[in-house]
Steps between C-alpha positions, in 0.01 A plus 500: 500500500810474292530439119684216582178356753240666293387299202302794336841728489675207377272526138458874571110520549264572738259324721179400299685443154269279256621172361552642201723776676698251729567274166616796306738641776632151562650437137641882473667397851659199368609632191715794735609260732551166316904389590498471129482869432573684813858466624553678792575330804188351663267417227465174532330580835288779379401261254335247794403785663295595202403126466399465811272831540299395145482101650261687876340778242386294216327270738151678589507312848858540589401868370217560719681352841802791424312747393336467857839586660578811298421867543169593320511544144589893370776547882759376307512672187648899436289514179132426446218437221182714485219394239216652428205378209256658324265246598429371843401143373482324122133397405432197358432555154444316127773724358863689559541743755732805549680535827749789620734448758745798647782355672733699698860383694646754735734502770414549850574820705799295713693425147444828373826635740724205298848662356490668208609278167793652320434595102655326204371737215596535097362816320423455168523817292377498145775734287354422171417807277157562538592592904759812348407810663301574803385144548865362564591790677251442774587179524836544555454753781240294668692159498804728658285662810380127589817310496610807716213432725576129537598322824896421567417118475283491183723387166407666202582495144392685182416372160515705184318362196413584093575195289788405740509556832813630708586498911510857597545364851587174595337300769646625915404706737575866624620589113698823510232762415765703224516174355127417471420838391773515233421163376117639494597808325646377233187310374421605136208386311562285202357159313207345534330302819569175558404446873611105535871663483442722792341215665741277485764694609334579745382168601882427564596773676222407749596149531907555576318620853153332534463372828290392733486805739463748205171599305657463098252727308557681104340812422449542122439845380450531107266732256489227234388168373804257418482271178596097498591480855195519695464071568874526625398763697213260668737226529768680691168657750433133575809420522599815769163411697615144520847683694243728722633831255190701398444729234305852516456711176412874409371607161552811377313673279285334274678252238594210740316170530262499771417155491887348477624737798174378677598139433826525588452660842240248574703235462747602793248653731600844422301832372447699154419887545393685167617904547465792262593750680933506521449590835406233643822271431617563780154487722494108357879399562420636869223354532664137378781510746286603767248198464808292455647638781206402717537084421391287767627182297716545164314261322104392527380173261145428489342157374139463448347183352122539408324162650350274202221666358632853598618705227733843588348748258723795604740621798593852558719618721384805724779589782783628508479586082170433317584229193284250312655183513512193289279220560758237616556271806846664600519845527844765592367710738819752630547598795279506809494827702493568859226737517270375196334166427554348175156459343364313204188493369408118287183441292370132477244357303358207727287223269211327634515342861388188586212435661616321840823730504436765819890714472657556167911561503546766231867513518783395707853637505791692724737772485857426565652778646899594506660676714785576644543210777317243344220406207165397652146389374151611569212267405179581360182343394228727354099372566130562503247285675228443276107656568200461269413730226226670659683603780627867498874625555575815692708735286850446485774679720513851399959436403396244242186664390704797406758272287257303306319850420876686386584189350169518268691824385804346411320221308277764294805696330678166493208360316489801267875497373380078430243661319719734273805239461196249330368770302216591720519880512145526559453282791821675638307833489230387719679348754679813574218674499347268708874551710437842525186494633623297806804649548260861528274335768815402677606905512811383331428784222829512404533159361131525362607761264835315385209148438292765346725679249640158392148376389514808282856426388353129441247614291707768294812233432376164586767457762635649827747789519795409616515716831114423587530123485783522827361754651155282499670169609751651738213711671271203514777309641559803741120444650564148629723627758333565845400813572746723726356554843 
């Protein structure tokens, strides 16, 4: 069928969309298409069209006599929805009960081949004193041997920042290579760190090009915490997620703010790396245009809305980059990839079910994807059906087994900095030793020492060191991703 015949394309869902989903789909639709709003030629028809499609689909037996007529559901969608639980079934119970679910979208194998989306990218190199010497040096050479490894069609610019920020390069593509390397070279470091003015200059050289057929992403590289700015900076990341522009940080060293670059990329979908070692600058720009460079869609939006008495305790987000998340309904997810899923792992907290209740809808949501053609949405509704207590569960599927155990890590040195911030230094030193323990049994030995020489640092200074506490949260973080077959 046509998008013009086919009432499902019209609202941009798929076959076997919930009420809820059809509603929700129907007044984004309207407000795109209303004559009122959209100008271009045709909208008043678009608009009946869209009228028209939500009149048959919110009707459950107008519904059901098309839905016979149409292909099964799942043949007409590129992308699909995988969920796993940690629970087969929800018991009935006198009291709240935890639920995990691991939800993964991916592209199929047949949209995998789709043309390549062109990059609109913005370095963001932090100048400010504290990066004099080796550190800027590095970062100067590495930012030069990437945009010299860029495709002919990706625009580029480069952001300078202290406590003002400057346009080495100005947004375009194919820049003359003497001119980005003498522009580059002539970086000095001086001031203090202010990041909102590198963001914002950046955030406008991005937008004189962002389009719909280009993947708009910032990289933010900086070895320091700035002072003042840092709710501007969380305004302007909502803001560029709202345009489809993510934001991925580095940290060098071990003076920045963990938690505000870790906000901040959240909010757009993008990742936060913690290095030490100089080099491996250039190992994490690579690796951020390559994942970039691999974009199914240039934009993924995920809403989730727990179902009354359902409460979202946490959401993480496994593939492509491990991230914790913010429990919220909306959520900036980036890009999606051709070759990887996107996967997120939610906590709920389900209260007591009622006694003649059989199913229980723990959440229901979509992700809007957009791409390059066209924006689309994919339905979802998370449930269990409902067994008695004394009825056993079969263990849960080894993928979300393993990220409820790693994510136990996570919690514990998460937990322990709590502990220290609310002058708990105590409590912080058993937890890590408790950490440790794990982490040993795990044969992640490595790690187990950092959890175990902090506990002794805990109990010498009653607080973390400042290179232990990242390398504990960033390697705990590190175990939620899959493991490389």
């Amino acid at each position: 069928m046509t998008n013009k015949t086919d009432f499902y394309n019209r609202l941009n869902i798929n076959t076997g969309a919930s009420e809820q989903a059809i509603k929700k789909a129907y007044r984004l639709a309207v407000k795109k298409s209303h004559p009122d709003v959209n100008k271009n030629d045709g909208a008043t028809q678009l608009f009946l069209d869209i009228q028209e499609a939500y009149k048959i689909l919110s009707d459950p037996s107008k519904k059901g006599a098309y839905d016979e007529g149409r292909e099964p559901l799942g043949t007409q969608s590129a992308v699909h929805i995988a969920t796993e639980y940690s629970k087969d079934a929800l018991t009935k119970l006198d009291e709240p009960q935890i639920i995990y679910a691991l939800v993964d979208i991916v592209s199929t194998q047949t949209e995998k081949d789709t043309t390549d989306l062109p990059l609109n990218i913005s370095f963001v190199l932090d100048n400010s004193t504290s990066m004099d010497g080796a550190r800027l040096e590095v970062l100067k050479g590495a930012t030069k041997e990437i945009i010299q490894e860029l495709n002919d069609d990706d625009i580029i610019s480069v952001i300078s920042f202290n406590d003002r920020a400057k346009v080495l390069l100005s947004s375009q593509s194919q820049p003359p290579m003497a001119h980005v390397e003498s522009n580059i070279n002539s970086l000095f470091a001086e001031g203090g760190t202010e990041i909102y003015q590198g963001l914002e200059a950046a955030f406008e050289e991005i937008k004189k090009n962002s389009a719909f057929n280009y993947v708009n992403h910032i990289i933010l590289i900086t070895d320091g915490h700035t002072y003042g700015d840092e709710e501007n900076c969380i305004t302007l990341a909502r803001s560029a997620a709202k345009l489809d522009i993510g934001i991925s940080g580095l940290g060098i060293g071990i003076e920045w703010n963990d938690e505000f670059i870790d906000e901040l990329c959240a909010n757009t979908g993008g990742q936060c790396m913690f290095i030490q070692e100089l080099d491996q600058v250039k190992n994490f720009l690579k690796q951020s245009i390559t994942s970039l460079q691999e974009a199914y869609s240039r934009h993924i939006l995920l809403e989730i809305i727990p179902a009354p008495g359902v409460k979202m305790l946490s959401a993480f987000r496994i593939l492509p980059e491990a991230l914790p998340l913010p429990t919220q309904e909306e959520f900036s997810l980036g890009i999606l990839k051709k070759d990887k899923p996107h996967r997120i792992l939610f906590e709920f907290l389900v209260n007591p079910i009622p006694e003649e209740i059989d199913q229980v809808v723990i959440a229901s949501g979509a992700f809007f994807l957009k791409r390059k053609s066209r924006d689309f949405t994919i339905p979802f509704t998370l449930n269990r059906p409902i067994i008695a207590e004394s009825e056993e569960f079969p263990p849960p599927p080894e993928e979300i087994f393993r990220a409820i155990s790693h994510l136990t890590f996570y919690r514990l040195q998460e937990k322990a900095q709590k502990d220290v911030a609310s002058g708990n230094p105590g409590t912080a030193f058993q937890r890590l030793i408790n950490l440790s323990s794990h982490l040993m049994a795990k044969g992640e030995e490595s790690l187990a020492k950092i959890a175990m020489n902090e506990a002794d640092y805990i109990k010498s200074h009653n607080n973390f060191s400042p290179t232990g506490k990242k390398q504990l949260k960033y390697g705990t973080i590190r175990l939620m991703l899959p493991e490389k077959t």
